[in-house]
C-alpha positions as CSV (number, residue, x, y, z in Angstrom):
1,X,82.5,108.0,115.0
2,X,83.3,108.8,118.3
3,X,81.8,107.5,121.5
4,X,80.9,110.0,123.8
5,X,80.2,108.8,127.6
6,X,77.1,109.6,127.7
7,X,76.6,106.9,124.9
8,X,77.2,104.0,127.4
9,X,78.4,100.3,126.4
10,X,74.6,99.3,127.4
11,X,72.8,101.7,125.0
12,X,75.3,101.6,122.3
13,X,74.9,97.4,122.5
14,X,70.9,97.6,122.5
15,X,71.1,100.3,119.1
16,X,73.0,98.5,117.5
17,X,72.0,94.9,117.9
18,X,68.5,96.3,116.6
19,X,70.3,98.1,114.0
20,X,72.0,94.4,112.9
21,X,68.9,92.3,113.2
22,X,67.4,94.9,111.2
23,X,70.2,94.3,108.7
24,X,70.4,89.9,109.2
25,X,74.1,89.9,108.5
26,X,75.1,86.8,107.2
27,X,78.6,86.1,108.2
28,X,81.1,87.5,111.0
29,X,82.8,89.2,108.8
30,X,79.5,91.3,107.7
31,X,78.9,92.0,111.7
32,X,82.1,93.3,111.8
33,X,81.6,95.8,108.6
34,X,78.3,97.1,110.0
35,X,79.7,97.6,113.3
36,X,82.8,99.3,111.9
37,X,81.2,101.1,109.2
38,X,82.7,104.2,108.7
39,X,85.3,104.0,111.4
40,X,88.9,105.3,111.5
41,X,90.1,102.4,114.8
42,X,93.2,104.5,114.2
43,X,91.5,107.8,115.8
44,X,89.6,105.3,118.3
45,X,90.0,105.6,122.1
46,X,90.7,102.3,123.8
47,X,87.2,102.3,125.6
48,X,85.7,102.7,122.2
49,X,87.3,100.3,120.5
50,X,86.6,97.9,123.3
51,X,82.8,98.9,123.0
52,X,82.9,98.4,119.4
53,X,84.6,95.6,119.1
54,X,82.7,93.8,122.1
55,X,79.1,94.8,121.0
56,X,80.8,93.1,117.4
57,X,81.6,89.6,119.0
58,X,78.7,89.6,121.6
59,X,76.4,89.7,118.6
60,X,78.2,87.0,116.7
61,X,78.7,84.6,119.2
62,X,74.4,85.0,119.3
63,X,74.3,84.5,116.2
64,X,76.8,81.7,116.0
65,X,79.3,82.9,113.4
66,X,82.2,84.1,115.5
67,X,85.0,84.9,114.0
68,X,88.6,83.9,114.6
69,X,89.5,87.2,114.5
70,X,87.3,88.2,117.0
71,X,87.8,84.7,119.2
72,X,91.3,86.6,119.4
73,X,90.3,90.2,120.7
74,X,88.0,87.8,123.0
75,X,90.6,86.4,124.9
76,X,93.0,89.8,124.7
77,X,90.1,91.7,126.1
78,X,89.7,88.7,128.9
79,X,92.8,88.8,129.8
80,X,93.2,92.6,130.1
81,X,90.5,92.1,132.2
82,X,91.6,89.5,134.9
83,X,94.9,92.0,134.7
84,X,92.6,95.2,136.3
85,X,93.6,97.1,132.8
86,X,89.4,97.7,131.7
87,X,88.9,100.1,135.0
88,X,91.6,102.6,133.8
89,X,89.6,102.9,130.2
90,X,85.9,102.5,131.2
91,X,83.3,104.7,132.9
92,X,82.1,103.5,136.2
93,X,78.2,103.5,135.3
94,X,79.4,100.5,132.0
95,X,82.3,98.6,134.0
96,X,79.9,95.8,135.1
97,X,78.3,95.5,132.2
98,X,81.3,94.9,129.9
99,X,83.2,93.1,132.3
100,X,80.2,90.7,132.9
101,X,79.7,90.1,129.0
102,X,83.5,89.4,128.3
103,X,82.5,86.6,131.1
104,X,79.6,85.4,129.7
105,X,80.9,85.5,126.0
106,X,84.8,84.2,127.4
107,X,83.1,81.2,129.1
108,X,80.9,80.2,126.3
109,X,84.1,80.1,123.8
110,X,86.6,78.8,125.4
């Protein structure tokens, strides 16, 4: 599955959270299936493994069943961002957008 740019962080989030509520996941771990499906994270880009894996934690923090897996990318991703590493990855029209839900999710964890 590959991301194209078109397919911003925004739209890609709003599919497939209606995709997963569709689905009621139980557990983190499901999330993280569905979300990952029939993905290769080998052959992903960093900016869409970040928009995977994001949309994945946003959904089960929600949801309350976070992960420590995913507490982990949480902070990684926070950290990259305070570092200025997300601009050289993302497009310009969905930098906001993920850098105000690693925030939002970031301050609400930790």
């Amino acid at each position: 599955m590959i991301l194209e740019y078109e397919d911003t962080y925004m739209a890609w989030k709003a599919d497939e959270f209606a995709r997963l509520e569709k689905l009621n996941p139980k557990s983190g771990a499901q999330v993280q299936d569905l979300c990952l499906h029939d993905t290769d994270e080998s052959k992903l880009t960093k900016r869409e493994r970040l928009v995977l894996i994001l949309i994945a934690i946003c959904y089960e923090i929600e949801h309350n069943m976070l992960t420590e897996e995913l507490t982990d990318e949480l902070y990684f991703y926070y950290q990259d961002m305070q570092k200025g590493r997300l601009e050289k990855i993302l497009a310009e029209n969905e930098i906001n957008a993920i850098k105000t839900d690693i925030e939002k999710y970031y301050k609400s964890v930790f």
